[in-house]
C-alpha positions as CSV (number, residue, x, y, z in Angstrom):
1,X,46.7,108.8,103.2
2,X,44.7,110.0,100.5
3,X,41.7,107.2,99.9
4,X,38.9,107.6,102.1
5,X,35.8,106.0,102.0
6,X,33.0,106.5,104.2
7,X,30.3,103.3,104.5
8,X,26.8,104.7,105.5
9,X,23.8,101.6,106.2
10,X,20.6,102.8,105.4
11,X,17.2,102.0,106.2
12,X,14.6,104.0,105.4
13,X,16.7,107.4,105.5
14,X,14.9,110.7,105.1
15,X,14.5,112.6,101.8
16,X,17.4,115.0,102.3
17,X,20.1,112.2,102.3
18,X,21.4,113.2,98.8
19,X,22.3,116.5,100.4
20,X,23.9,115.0,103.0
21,X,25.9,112.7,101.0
22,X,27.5,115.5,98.6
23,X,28.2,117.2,102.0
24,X,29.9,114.6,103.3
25,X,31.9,113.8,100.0
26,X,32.8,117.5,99.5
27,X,33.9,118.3,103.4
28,X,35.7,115.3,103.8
29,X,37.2,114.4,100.8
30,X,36.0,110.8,100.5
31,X,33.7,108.4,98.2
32,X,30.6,107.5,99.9
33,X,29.1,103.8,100.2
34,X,25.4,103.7,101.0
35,X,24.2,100.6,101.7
36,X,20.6,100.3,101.2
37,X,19.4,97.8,103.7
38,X,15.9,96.8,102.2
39,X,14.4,100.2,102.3
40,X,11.8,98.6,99.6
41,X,10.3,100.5,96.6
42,X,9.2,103.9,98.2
43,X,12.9,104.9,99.4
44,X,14.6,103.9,95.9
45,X,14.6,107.4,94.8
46,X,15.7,109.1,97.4
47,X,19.2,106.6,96.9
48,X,18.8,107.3,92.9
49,X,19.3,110.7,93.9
50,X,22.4,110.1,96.1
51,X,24.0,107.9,93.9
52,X,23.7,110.8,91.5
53,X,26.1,113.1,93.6
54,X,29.8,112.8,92.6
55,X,31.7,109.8,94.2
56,X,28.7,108.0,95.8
57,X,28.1,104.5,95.4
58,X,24.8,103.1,96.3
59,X,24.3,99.2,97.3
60,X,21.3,97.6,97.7
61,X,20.0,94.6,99.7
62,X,16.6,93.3,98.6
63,X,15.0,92.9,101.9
64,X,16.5,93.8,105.5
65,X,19.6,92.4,106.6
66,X,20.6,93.8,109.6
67,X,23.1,96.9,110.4
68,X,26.0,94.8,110.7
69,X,25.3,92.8,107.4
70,X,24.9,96.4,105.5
71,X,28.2,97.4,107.0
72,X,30.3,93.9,105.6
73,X,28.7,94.4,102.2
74,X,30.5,97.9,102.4
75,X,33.7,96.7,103.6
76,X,33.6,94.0,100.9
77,X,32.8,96.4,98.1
78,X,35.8,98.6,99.6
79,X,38.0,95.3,100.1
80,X,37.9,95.0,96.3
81,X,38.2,98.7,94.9
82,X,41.3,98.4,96.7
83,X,43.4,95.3,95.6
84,X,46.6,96.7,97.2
85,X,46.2,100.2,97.9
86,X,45.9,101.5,101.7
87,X,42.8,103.4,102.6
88,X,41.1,105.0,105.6
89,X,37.3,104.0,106.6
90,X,35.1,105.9,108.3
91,X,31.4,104.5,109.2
92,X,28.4,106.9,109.8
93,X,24.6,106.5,110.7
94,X,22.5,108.1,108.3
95,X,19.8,109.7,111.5
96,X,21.7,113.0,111.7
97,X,23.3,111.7,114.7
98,X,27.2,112.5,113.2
99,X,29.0,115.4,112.1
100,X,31.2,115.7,109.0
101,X,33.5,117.6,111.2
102,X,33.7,114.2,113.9
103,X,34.5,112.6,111.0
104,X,37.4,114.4,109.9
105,X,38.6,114.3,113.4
106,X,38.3,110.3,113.7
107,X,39.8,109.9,110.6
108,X,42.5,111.6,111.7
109,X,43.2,109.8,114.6
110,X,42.6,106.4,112.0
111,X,45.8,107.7,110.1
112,X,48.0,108.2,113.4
113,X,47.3,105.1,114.6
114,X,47.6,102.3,112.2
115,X,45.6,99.0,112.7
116,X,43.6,100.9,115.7
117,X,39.5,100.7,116.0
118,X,38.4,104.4,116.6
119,X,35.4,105.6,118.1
120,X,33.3,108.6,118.3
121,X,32.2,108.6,122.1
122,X,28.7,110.4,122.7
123,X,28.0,112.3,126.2
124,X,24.5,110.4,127.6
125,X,24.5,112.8,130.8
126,X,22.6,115.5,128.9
127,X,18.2,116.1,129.5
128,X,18.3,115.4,125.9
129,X,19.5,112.3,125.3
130,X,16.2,109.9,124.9
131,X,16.2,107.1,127.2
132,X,16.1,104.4,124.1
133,X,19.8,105.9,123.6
134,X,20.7,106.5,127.2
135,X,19.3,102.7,128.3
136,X,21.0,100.8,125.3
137,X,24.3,102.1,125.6
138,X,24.2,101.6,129.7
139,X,23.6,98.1,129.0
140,X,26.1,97.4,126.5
141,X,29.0,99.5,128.2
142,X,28.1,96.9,131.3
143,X,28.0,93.6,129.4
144,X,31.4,94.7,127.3
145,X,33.0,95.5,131.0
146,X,32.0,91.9,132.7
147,X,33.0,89.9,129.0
148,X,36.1,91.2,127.8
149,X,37.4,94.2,130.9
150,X,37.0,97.0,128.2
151,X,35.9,100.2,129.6
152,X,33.9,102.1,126.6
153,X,30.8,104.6,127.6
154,X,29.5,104.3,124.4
155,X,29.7,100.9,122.9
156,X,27.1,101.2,120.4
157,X,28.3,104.2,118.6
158,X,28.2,104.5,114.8
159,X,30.9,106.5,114.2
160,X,34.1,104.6,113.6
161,X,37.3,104.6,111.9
162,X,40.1,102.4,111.0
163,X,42.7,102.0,108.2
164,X,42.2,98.9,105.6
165,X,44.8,96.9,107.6
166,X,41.9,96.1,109.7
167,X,39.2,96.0,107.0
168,X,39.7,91.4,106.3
169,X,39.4,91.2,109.8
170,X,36.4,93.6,110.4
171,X,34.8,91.3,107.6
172,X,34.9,87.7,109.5
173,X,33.3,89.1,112.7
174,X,30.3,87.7,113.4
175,X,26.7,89.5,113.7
176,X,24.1,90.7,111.1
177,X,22.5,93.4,113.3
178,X,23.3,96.0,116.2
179,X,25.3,93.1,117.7
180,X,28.0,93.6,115.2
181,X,29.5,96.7,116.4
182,X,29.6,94.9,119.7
183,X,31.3,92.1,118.4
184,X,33.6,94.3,116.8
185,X,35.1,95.1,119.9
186,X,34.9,91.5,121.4
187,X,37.7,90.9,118.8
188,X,39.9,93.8,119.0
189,X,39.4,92.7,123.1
190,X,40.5,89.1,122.2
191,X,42.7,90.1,119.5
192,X,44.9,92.5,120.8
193,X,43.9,95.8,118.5
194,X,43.8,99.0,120.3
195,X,40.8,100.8,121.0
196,X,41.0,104.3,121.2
197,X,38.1,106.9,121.6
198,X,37.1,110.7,120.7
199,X,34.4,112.8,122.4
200,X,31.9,113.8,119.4
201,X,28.7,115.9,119.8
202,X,25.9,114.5,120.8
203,X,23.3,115.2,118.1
204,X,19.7,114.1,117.9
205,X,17.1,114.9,115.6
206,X,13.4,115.0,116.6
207,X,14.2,112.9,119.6
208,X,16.6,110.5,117.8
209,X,13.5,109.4,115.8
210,X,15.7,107.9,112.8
211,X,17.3,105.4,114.6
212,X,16.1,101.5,114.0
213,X,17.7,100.3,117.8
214,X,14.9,98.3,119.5
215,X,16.0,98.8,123.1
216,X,14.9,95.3,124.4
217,X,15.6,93.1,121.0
218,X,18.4,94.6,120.0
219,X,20.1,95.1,123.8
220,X,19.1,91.2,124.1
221,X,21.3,90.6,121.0
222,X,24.3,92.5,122.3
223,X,24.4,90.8,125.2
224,X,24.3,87.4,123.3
225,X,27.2,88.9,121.8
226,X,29.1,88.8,124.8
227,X,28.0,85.7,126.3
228,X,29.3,84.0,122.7
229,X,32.8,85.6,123.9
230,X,32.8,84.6,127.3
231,X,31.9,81.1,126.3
232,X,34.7,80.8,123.7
């Protein structure tokens, strides 16, 4: 399958994301969509400069909408570059966390098995992983267990893949924030579409510093998500 996008949410991302972009454009073959999700005035040149690289769209939210929100508005913008083409989609964090070489891995799994959600599963057992990471996840993985049976270790991964056939649906799940990738799940759970998983390296940089999950907020709203499934 030869398009490939990539759909990277962004909030606040460090000054060598340009780089990292054309990186991931050149390694992987795909276009890149950066959502900027109300970085405000003081980030907007770091994203002129990765929309400069070859490939890269940049889209911009004018304050901050949540993770999940900055996700659909990719999937939308991808929904209509498409019309009736196929296509492969791979989402990425933009804290260093994933590596292009996951990504090509994922994405192949993605094109072997049409209409599947894919996800790159992250180790938690090593001294590194910070406890934001290591608490989150454990929560999640427990609250996605008791709502729907699934048994994923790392629920709240951001590195997923799927062809387009899934990209409508992906679109009308509910949740604007970290609870979307739960809720993600809920409705491949309810709906039938297989799960499947990939070990990827664990990678964090300066203590996972980058990352914008609050472990008691956001945690609170992923298990909203699930009571919302276990209620309907």
């Amino acid at each position: 399958m030869k398009n490939t996008y990539i759909v990277i949410p962004a909030l606040k991302p460090g000054p060598g994301l340009a780089g990292e972009v054309r990186e991931l454009g050149r390694r992987l073959c795909a276009r890149i969509v950066l959502v900027d999700d109300g970085s405000g005035p003081d980030y907007q040149k770091t994203f002129a400069l990765a929309e400069r690289v070859e490939g890269c769209r940049v889209l911009h939210h004018r304050k901050n909408l949540g993770k999940g929100r900055a996700l659909k508005t990719g999937f939308a913008y991808i929904k209509g570059q498409l019309l009736e083409e196929k296509a492969l989609i791979l989402c990425m964090d933009c804290d260093g966390q994933h590596l292009p070489a996951d990504g090509a891995g994922l994405l192949l799994l993605a094109e072997r098995w049409p209409g599947s959600l894919i996800l790159g599963v992250r180790d938690f057992s090593g001294a590194g992983v910070p406890l934001r990471s290591r608490l989150g996840n454990r929560i999640a993985s427990r609250a996605l267990c008791l709502a729907s049976g699934i048994r994923i270790r790392d629920t709240q991964t951001g590195l997923r893949a799927f062809d387009s056939s899934l990209l409508e649906r992906f679109l009308e799940v509910p949740g604007e924030g970290f609870d979307y990738e739960m809720s993600m799940l809920l409705a491949c759970a309810r709906e039938g579409i297989p799960v499947r998983t990939r070990k990827i390296r664990t990678v964090y940089v300066k203590g996972n510093a980058g990352s914008h999950f609050r472990p008691l907020t956001d945690s609170l709203l992923v298990l909203a998500a699930c009571l919302r499934r276990e209620r309907s």
